[in-house]
N, C-alpha and C positions, 0 to 999 in steps of 0.2 A: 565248641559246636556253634555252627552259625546261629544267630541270632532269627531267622529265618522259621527253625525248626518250633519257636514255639506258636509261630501260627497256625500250626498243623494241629487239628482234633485227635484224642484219642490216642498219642506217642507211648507208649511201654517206655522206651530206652531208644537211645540214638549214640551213635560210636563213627569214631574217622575211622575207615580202613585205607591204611598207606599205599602208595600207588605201587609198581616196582620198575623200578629207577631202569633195569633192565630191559622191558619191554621193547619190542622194536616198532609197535605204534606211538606215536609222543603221546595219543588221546587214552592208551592203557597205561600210562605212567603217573596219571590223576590221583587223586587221592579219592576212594568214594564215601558217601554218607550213606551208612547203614540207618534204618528207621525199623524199628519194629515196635507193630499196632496193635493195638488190643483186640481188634476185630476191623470190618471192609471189608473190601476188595483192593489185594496187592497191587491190581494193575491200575486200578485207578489212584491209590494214595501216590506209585510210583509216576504217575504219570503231573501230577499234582506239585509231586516234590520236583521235577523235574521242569517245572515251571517258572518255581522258583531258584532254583541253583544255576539254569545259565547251562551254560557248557563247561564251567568252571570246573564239574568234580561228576565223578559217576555217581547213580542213586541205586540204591538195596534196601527192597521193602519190604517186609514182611510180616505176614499175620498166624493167628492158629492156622487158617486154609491157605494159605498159599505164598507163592515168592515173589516177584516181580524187578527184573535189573537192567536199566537203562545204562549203557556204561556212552556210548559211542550214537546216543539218538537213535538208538533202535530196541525197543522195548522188546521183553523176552520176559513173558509168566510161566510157573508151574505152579497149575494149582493140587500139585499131590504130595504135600511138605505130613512127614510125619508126627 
């Protein structure tokens, strides 16, 4: 895990999700960083971690309330995670 993730407040767990090699965008073939919080707001930890990663890797955030996935610089929440 990048070394990056422990600057973030509040982490539960954090996991590489593999990119897939097939995709026919190169920026879906990333590998992304799953983050899940103990509490916040997804779209902002998402937007936060996505500050620090660059464009290197997609971000997945997640809390008890909600989702949040930057894969490609365009942020997409749901906040109705059961």
């Amino acid at each position: 895990m990048p070394a990056w993730v422990k600057r973030l407040q509040d982490v539960k767990a954090a996991y590489i999700q593999p990119g897939n090699p097939e995709e026919e965008n190169p920026a879906d073939r990333r590998d992304s960083i799953q983050i899940e919080f103990t509490g916040g707001d997804a779209g902002q930890h998402c937007t936060a971690a996505r500050a620090l990663t660059g464009s290197e890797c997609g971000v997945i955030t997640t809390t008890p309330t909600g989702i949040a996935v930057d894969s490609n610089d365009c942020l997409s929440v749901n906040l109705d995670t059961p």
